[in-house]
C-alpha positions, 0 to 999 in steps of 0.5 A: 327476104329481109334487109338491113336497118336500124332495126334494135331486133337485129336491124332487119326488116321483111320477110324472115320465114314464117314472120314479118319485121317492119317498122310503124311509126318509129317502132320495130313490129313482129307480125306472123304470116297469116294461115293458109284455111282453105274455107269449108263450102256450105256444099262440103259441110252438107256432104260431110254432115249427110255421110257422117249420118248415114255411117253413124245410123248404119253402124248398129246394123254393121253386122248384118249389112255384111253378112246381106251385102255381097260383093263382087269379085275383087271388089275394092269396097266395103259391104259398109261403103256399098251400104252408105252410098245406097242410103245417102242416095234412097233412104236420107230424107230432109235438108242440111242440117236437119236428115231423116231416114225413110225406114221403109226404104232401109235395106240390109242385103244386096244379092248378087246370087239371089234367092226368094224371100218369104212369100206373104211375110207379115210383122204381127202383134202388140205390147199386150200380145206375142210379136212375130214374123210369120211367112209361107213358102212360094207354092213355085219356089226357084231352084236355089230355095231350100227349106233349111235358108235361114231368115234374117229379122231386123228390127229397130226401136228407134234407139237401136238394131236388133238382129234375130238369126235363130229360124229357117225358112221351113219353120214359117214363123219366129217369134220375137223373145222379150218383146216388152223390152220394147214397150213405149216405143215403134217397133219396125221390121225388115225381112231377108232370108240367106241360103246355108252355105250364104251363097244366096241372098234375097233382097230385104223386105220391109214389114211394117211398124207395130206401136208398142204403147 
């Protein structure tokens, strides 16, 4: 609370609100109140850094991470926050602030109602011969395979995710359409397949890098 002096800003001195009136050698001085920054932890910012990565690195495959990631009934997450919160914990490699990705361990569907995926699936090709996903089916498949699931390919450039949805699991092949756009550079590949009536999802698999140089 303020108080009354000689003050010539009103003879008052103290605290006034979010201002102080004091006097120093003879003369009135107005200081404002200092802020209340709560200081960011090292541990916060890495926190924050690690989740800002992740969800910038996903948000070219948000796509298929909802059409893989199912979730359960009456879920109050996102098929994007399931996704986050199983790279930040499997995929991130490194220390703040230098996080890396380990792509073999990227995944793009989480089943709750599975199906198998390809049986023997393989990534072939090169910058100077056709590239594609080839598979077999299961000479034992499980009951909810059907010939008609459709295969989910994603592939990434290092750049950017690309989601091919056009084969079905009795085609046993797909081949990948202007791969020379993606001269110069790794070529990696992910591998799941979902049923018609995306009931039924498989676990994704990881097939590989193919050096398109």
């Amino acid at each position: 609370m303020g108080t009354r002096s000689g003050s010539p800003l009103g003879d008052m001195s103290g605290k006034i609100g979010t201002i102080v009136l004091s006097k120093w050698k003879g003369i009135s001085v107005v200081k404002g109140l200092p802020g209340k920054t709560k200081k960011v932890s090292l541990k916060q910012q890495s926190q924050r850094t690690l989740f800002t990565t992740v969800m910038n690195f996903l948000s070219g495959a948000n796509e298929v991470i909802k059409l893989g990631y199912q979730l359960p009934n009456k879920s109050k997450v996102s098929e994007m926050n399931m996704a986050t919160t199983y790279h930040i914990l499997n995929a991130v490699r490194g220390e703040y602030p230098d996080y890396s990705f380990d792509l073999s361990k990227l995944k793009f569907s989480s089943p709750i109602r599975s199906t198998e995926n390809g049986w023997n699936a393989e990534f072939t090709g090169s910058k100077d011969f056709p590239v594609s996903v080839s598979w077999e089916m299961n000479p034992f498949p499980k009951k909810v395979t059907r010939w008609d699931d459709q295969a989910v390919i994603v592939l990434y450039d290092t750049k950017k995710f690309v989601v091919f949805k056009n084969a079905e699991r009795r085609e046993l092949n797909f081949l990948i359409p202007n791969s020379d756009h993606f001269y110069g550079r790794d070529l990696f590949c992910w591998l799941f397949f979902i049923s018609a009536d995306g009931k039924f999802v498989s676990e994704t698999e990881y097939l590989g890098m193919i050096k398109m140089v």
